[in-house]
N, C-alpha and C positions, 0 to 999 in steps of 0.2 A: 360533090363531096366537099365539107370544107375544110380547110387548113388545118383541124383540131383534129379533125377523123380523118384525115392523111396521113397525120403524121403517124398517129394510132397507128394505123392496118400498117405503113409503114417498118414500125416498131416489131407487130405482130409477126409480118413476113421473114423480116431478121432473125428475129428467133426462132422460128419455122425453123430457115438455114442453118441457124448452130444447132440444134438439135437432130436436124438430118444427117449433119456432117462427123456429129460428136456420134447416132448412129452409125454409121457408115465407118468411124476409126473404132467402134465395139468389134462390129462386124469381121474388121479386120483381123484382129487379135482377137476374137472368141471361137469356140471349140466348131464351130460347122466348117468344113471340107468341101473342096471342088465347087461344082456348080450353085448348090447352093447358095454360098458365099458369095461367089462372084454375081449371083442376079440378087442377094439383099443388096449387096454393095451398087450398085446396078443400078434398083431400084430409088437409092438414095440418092442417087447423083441426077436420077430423071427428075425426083420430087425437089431439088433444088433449084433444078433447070426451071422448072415452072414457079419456080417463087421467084427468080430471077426476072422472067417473063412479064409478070404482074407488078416489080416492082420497075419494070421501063414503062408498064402503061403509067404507072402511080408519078414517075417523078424525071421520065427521061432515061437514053440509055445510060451517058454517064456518070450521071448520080446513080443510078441501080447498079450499074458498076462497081463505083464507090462503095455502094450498100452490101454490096457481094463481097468486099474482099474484105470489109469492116468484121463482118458477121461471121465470115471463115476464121479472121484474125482472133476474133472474141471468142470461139470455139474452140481454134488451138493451143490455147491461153491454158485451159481448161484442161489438165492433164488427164487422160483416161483410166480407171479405178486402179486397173492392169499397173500402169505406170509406178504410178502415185504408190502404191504397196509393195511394189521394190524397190524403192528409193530409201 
């Protein structure tokens, strides 16, 4: 793979993360109850674990590290609809 479509999927992976995690704080604050909730929520935190995973083959643990807590940060940035309309 080279340096240009590294850094690509890289890119791609990140966003993956925010978008799981920005699912995953929906999740939290949206109308489903109990079990449900708990395995979407669940489920989102599996699917980041694997983007995690992919991005230490991509670049090393702790740049993927790095890239995890970038891409959490860029997420939480991002206030959730919920938030953002009572403010």
């Amino acid at each position: 793979m080279s340096e240009t479509e590294n850094k690509s999927e890289v890119a791609r992976i990140m966003r993956q993360i925010e978008l799981e995690y920005e699912a995953a704080q929906r999740g939290m604050y949206g109308f489903a109850a109990g079990a449900a909730k708990h395995e979407f929520i669940t489920a989102r935190m599996e699917n980041m674990g694997r983007c995690h995973e992919k991005l230490i083959t991509l670049v090393g643990e702790q740049e993927a590290t790095r890239a995890l807590a970038q891409a959490l940060e860029q997420a939480g940035n991002e206030a959730p609809p919920e938030k953002e309309a009572a403010q």
